[in-house]
Backbone as CSV, one residue per row, in Angstrom:
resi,resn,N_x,N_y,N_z,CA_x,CA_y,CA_z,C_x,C_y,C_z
1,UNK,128.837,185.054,111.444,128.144,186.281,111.096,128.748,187.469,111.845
2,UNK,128.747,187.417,113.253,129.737,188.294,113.687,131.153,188.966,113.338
3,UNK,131.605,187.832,113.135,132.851,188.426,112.322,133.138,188.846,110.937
4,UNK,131.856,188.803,110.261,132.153,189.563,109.102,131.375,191.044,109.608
5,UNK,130.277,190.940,110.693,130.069,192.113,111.101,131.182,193.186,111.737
6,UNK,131.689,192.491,112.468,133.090,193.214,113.050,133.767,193.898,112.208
7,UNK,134.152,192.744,111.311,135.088,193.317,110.336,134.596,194.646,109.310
8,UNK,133.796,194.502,108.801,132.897,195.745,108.537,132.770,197.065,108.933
9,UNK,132.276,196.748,110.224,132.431,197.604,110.789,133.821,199.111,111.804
10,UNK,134.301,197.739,111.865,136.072,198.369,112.933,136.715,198.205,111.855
11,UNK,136.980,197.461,110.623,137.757,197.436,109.318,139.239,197.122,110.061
12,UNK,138.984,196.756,111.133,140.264,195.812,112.254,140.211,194.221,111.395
13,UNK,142.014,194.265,110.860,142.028,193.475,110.012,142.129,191.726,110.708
14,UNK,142.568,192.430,112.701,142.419,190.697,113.154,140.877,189.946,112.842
15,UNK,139.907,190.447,112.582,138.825,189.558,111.741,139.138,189.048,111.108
16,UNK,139.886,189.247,110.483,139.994,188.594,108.861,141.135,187.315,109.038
17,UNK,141.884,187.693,110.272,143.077,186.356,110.754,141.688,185.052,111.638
18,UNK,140.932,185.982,112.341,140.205,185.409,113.183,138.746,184.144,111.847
19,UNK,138.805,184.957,110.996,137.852,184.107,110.140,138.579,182.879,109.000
20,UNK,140.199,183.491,108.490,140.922,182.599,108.428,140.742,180.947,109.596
21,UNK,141.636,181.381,110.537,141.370,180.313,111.623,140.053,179.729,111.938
22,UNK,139.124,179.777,111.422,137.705,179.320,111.443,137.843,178.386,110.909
23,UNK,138.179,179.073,109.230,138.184,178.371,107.872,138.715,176.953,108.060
24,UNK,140.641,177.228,108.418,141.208,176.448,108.322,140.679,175.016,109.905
25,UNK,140.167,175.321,111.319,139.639,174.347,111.925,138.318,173.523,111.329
26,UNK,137.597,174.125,110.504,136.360,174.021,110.012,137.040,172.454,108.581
27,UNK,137.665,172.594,108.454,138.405,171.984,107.046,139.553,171.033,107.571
28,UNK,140.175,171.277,108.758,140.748,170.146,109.822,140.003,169.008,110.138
29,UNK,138.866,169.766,111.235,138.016,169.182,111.816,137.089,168.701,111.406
30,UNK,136.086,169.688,110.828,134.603,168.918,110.367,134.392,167.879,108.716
31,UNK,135.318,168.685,107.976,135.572,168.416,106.583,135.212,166.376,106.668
32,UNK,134.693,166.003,105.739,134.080,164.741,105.675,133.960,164.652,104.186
33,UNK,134.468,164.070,103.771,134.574,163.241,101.804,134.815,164.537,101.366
34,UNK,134.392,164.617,100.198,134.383,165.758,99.087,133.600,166.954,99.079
35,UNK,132.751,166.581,99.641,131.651,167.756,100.086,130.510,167.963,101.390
36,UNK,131.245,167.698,102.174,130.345,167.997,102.956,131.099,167.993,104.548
37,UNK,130.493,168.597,105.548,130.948,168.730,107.009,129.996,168.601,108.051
38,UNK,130.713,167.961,109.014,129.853,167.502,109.771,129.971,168.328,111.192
39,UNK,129.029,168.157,112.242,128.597,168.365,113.500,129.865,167.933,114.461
40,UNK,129.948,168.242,115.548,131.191,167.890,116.318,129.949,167.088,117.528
41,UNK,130.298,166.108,117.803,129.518,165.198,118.986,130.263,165.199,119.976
42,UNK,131.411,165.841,120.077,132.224,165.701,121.385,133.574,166.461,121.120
43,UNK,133.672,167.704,121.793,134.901,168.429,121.535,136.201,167.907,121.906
44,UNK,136.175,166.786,123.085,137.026,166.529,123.750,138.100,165.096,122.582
45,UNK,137.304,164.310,122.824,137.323,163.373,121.585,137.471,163.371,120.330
46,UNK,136.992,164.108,119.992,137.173,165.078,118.553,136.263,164.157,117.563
47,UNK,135.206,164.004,117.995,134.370,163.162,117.266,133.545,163.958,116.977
48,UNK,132.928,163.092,115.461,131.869,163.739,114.469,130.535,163.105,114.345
49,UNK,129.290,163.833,114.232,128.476,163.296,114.452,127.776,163.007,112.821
50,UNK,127.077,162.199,112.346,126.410,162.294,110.908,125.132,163.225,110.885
51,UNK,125.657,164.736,111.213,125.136,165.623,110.840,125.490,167.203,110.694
52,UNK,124.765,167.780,109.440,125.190,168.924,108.987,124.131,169.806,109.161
53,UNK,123.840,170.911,110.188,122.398,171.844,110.422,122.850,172.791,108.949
54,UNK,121.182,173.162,108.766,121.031,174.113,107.510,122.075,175.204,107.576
55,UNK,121.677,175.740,108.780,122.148,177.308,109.166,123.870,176.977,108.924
56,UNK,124.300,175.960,108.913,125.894,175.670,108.274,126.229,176.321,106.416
57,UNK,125.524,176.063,105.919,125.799,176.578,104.715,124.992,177.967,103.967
58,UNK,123.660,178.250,105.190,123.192,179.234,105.022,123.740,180.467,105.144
59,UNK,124.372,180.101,106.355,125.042,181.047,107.369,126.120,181.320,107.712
60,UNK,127.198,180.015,107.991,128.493,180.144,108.297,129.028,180.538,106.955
61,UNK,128.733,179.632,106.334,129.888,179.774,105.129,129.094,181.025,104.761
62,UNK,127.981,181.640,104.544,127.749,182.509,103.295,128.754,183.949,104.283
63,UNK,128.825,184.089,105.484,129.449,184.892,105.952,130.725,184.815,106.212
64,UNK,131.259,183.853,106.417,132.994,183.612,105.684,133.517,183.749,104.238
65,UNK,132.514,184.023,103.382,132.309,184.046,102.147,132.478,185.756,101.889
66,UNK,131.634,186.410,102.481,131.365,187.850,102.445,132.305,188.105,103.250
67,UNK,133.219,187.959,104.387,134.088,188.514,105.144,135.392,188.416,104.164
68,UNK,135.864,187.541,103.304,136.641,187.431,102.363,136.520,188.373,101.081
69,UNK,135.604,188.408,100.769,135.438,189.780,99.706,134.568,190.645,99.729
70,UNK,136.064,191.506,99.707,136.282,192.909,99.671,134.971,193.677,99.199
71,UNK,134.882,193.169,97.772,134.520,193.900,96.862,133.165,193.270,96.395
72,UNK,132.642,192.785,97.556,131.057,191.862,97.247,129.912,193.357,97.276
73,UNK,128.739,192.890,96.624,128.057,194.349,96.088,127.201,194.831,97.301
74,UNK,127.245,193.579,98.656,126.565,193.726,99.921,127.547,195.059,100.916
75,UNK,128.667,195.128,100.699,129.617,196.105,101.032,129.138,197.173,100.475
76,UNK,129.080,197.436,99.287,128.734,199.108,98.749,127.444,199.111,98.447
77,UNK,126.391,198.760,99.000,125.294,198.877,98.439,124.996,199.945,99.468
78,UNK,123.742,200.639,99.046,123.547,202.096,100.069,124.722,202.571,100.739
79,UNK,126.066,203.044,100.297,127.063,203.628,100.407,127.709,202.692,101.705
80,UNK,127.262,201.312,101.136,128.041,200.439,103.143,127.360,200.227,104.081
81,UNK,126.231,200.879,104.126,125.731,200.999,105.398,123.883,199.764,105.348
82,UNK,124.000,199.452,106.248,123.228,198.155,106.605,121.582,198.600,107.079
């Protein structure tokens, strides 16, 4: 969420490298079968736990989602401003 706030806001395009690199550890790391991602149980180990919190698809993705386009109607609505 932050970093689509950032980006928004400073229109500083390292957000947009910085939410890339999310993407792509998020799809390294957590990615599990065809649809779905899991919890990390141990950073060190790199182990996964059999679980996915709500706020994962509520939240992460819907704001990696909106930091990617440009031209979503949450950007120009009341002239941009929040």
């Amino acid at each position: 969420e932050s970093t689509f706030f950032m980006h928004e806001v400073t229109n500083d395009s390292s957000w947009l490298v910085a939410g890339r690199d999310m993407v792509v550890s998020l799809e390294k790391t957590c990615r599990v079968g065809k649809c779905g991602y899991a919890s990390v149980k141990d950073i060190v180990k790199k182990s996964l736990q059999d679980d996915m919190p709500s706020f994962f698809m509520s939240e992460t993705c819907k704001y990696l989602y909106l930091l990617f386009d440009l031209e979503h109607p949450m950007r120009t609505m009341n002239g941009g401003e929040y």
